[in-house]
C-alpha positions as CSV (number, residue, x, y, z in Angstrom):
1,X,133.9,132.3,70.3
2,X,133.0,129.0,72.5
3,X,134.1,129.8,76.1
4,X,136.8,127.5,76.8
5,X,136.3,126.0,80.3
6,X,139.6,123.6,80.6
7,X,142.7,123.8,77.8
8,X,145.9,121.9,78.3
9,X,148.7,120.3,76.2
10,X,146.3,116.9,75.4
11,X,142.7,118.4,76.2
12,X,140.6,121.3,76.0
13,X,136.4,121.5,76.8
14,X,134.2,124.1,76.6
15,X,130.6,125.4,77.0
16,X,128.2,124.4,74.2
17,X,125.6,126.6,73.6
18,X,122.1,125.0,72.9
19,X,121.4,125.2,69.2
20,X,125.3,123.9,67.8
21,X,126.0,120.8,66.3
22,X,128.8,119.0,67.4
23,X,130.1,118.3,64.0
24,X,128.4,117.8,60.4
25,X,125.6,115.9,60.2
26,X,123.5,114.5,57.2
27,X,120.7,114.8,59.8
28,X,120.9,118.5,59.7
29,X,122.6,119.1,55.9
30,X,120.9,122.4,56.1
31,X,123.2,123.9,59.2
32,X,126.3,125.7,58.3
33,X,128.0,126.1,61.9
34,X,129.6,123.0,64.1
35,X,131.5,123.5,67.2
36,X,134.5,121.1,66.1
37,X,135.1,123.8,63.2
38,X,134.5,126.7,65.6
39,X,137.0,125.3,68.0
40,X,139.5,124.7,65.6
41,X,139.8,128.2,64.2
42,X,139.6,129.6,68.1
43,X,142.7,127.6,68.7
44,X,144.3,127.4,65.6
45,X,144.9,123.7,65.6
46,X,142.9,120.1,64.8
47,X,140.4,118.7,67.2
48,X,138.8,115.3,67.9
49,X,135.5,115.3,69.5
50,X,135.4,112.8,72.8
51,X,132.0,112.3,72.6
52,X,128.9,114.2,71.5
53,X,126.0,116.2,72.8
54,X,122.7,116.4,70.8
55,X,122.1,119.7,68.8
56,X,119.5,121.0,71.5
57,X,122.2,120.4,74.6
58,X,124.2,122.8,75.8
59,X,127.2,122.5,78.5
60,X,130.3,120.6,78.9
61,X,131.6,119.3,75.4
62,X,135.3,117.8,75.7
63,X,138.1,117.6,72.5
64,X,141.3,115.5,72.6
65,X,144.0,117.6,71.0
66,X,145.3,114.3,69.5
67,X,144.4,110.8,67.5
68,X,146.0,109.3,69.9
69,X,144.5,111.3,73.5
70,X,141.0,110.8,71.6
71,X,141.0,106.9,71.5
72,X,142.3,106.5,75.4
73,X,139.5,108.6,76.0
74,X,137.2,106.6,73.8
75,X,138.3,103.6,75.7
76,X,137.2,105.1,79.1
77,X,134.1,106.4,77.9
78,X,133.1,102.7,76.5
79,X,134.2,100.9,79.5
80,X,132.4,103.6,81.9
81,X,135.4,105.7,83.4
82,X,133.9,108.9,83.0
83,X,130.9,110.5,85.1
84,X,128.8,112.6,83.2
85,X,126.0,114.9,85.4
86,X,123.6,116.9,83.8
87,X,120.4,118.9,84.6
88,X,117.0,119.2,82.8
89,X,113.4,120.3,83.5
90,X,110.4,117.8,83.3
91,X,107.3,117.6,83.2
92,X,105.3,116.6,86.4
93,X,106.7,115.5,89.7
94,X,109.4,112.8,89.4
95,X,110.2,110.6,92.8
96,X,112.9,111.9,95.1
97,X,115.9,109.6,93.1
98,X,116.0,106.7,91.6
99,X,117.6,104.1,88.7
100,X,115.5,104.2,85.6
101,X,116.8,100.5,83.9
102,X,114.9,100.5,80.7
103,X,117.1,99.0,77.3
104,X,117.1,101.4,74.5
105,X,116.7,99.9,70.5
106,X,119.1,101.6,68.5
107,X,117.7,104.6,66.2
108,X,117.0,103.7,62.3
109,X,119.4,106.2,61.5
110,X,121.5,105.8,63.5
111,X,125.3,106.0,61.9
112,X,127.2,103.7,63.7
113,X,126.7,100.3,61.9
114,X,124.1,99.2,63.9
115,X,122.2,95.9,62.6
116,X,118.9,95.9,62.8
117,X,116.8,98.0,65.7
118,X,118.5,95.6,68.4
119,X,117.5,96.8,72.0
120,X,121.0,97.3,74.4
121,X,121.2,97.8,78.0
122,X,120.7,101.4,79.2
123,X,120.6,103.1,82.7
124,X,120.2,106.3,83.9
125,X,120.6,107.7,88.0
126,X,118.1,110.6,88.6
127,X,117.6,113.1,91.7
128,X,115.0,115.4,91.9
129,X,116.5,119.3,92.9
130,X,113.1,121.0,93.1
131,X,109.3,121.1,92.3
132,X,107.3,123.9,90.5
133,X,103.9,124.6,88.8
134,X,103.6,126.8,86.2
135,X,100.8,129.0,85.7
136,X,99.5,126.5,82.8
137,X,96.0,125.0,82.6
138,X,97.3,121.2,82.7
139,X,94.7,118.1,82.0
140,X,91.8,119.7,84.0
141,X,94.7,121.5,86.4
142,X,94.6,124.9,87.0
143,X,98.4,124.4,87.0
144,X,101.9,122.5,85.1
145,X,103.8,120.8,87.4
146,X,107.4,120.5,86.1
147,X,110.7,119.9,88.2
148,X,114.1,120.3,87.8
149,X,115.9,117.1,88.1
150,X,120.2,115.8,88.1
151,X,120.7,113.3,85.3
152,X,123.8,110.4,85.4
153,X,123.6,107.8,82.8
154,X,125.7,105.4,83.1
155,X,125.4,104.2,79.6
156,X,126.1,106.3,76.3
157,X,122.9,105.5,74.2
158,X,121.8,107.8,71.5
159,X,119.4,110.0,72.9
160,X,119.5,108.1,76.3
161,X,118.4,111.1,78.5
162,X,115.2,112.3,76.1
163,X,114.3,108.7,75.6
164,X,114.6,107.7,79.2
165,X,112.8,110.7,80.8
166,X,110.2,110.1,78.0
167,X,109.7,106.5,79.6
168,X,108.9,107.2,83.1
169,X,106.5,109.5,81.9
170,X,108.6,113.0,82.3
171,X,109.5,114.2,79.3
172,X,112.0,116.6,78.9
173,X,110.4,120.4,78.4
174,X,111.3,122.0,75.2
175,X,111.6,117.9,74.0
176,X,110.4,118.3,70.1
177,X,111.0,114.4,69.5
178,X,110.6,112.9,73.0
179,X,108.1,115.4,74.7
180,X,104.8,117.2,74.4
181,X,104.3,119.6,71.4
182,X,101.4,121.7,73.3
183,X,103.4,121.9,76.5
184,X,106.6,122.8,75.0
185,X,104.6,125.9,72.9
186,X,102.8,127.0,76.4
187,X,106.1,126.6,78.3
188,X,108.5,128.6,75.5
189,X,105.7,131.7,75.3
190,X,105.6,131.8,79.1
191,X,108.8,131.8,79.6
192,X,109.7,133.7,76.3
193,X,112.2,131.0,75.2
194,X,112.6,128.0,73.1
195,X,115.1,125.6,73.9
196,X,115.5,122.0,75.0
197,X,115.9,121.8,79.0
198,X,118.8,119.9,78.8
199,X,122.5,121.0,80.2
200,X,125.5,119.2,80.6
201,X,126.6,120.4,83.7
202,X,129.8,118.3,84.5
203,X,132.4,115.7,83.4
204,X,134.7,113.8,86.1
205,X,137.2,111.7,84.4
206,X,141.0,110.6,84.7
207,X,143.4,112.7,82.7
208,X,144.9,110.3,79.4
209,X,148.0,111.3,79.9
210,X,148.6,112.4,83.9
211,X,145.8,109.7,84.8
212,X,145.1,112.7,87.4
213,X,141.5,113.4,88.0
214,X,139.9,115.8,86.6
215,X,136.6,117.6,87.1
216,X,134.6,119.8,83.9
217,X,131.9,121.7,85.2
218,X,129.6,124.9,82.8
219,X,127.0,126.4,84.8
220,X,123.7,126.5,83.6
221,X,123.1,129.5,80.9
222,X,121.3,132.8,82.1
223,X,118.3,131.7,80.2
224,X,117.8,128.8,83.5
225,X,117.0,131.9,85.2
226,X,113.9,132.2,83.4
227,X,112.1,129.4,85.8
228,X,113.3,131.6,88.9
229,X,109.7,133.7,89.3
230,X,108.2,130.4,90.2
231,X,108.8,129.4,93.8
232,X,110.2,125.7,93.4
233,X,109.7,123.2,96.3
234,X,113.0,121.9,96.9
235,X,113.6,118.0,97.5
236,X,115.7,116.8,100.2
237,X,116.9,113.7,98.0
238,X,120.1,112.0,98.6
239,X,123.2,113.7,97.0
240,X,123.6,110.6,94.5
241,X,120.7,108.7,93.3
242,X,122.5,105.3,94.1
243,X,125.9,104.6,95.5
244,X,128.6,104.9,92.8
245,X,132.2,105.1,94.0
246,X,133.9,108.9,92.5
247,X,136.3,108.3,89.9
């Protein structure tokens, strides 16, 4: 069963594990299990995905309970309503914060009715949360240096996180498309698991129908732990990267 974090008469969200697809996929024609199937026989009634997190994501994944909650919500998610926070760990040492503004092509198969590989605006906020080294032999280093780092895009690319992490040179661990093969084999053994880094820790939005706000929020899974026997160095960053007004 998914465990439901939020459920009311228009809504419910829950906590995706890493490793399910949001829905089906010629992508991935070979998987058999998809949380919007999962969800519905946990309930016992249809859902409409709000939006979608990549296979290798876990954390906060919202459903309208109707056509009609589902295209408000699309409508705030297009026009930048919602606030979306997630955490990931990276390789090297990022700066303290910062705006990474770097337009994103569209993906050749990408589904959407995209023409051509046009390039569209994309930004991302980031803030450093703390600095490590693994116990990794690193380009001549005795040691890895990774970090754990708060992600906000405020744009809804495909693969805006990996890509944009990828570009300032701080790929997402556990990254098969975006990141380093090597490091993500020397990272999975030491730690003893596989995953992509990536968690969708919250969602603040206004409720479709109550126009209330509303605040989602999953915990990073047991398996963050993992990191814990490596002392971090913990930043003193501003709580936001830049000034952006709570919904």
């Amino acid at each position: 069963m998914l465990p439901i974090l939020y459920q009311d008469a228009q809504l419910v969200a829950v906590d995706k594990p890493a490793g399910l697809l949001v829905h089906r996929t010629g992508l991935d024609a070979g998987e058999t299990r998809f949380a919007v199937q999962w969800l519905r026989q946990q309930i016992g009634r249809p859902v409409w995905p709000v939006h979608r997190l990549d296979k290798g994501t876990s954390g906060v994944l919202l459903f309208a309970l109707d056509a009609s909650c589902a295209a408000t919500l699309a409508q705030d998610w297009a026009g930048g309503g919602v606030r979306k926070t997630y955490v990931a760990m990276v390789r090297g040492w990022p700066s303290e914060a910062g705006l990474i503004d770097h337009p994103l092509a569209r993906l050749p198969d990408d589904a959407r009715g995209a023409r051509g590989l046009e390039r569209q605006p994309a930004l991302t906020r980031f803030r450093t949360l703390a600095r490590l080294a693994l116990p990794l032999p690193d380009r001549g280093f005795a040691q890895t240096r990774c970090a754990r780092i708060e992600l906000q895009p405020d744009t809804g690319r495909r693969h805006q996180l990996r890509r944009h992490c990828k570009h300032m040179a701080h790929p997402i661990i556990g990254d098969a498309t975006h990141g380093k093969g090597a490091l993500n084999r020397a990272v999975a053994a030491l730690l003893g698991s596989q995953r992509l880094w990536l968690h969708a820790q919250s969602l603040v939005l206004r409720h479709p129908v109550s126009g209330a706000p509303l605040h989602i929020e999953a915990a990073p899974g047991p398996e963050w732990a993992l990191w814990a026997p490596w002392t971090p160095t913990w930043c003193d960053a501003p709580r936001h990267a830049a000034s952006r007004s709570d919904i």
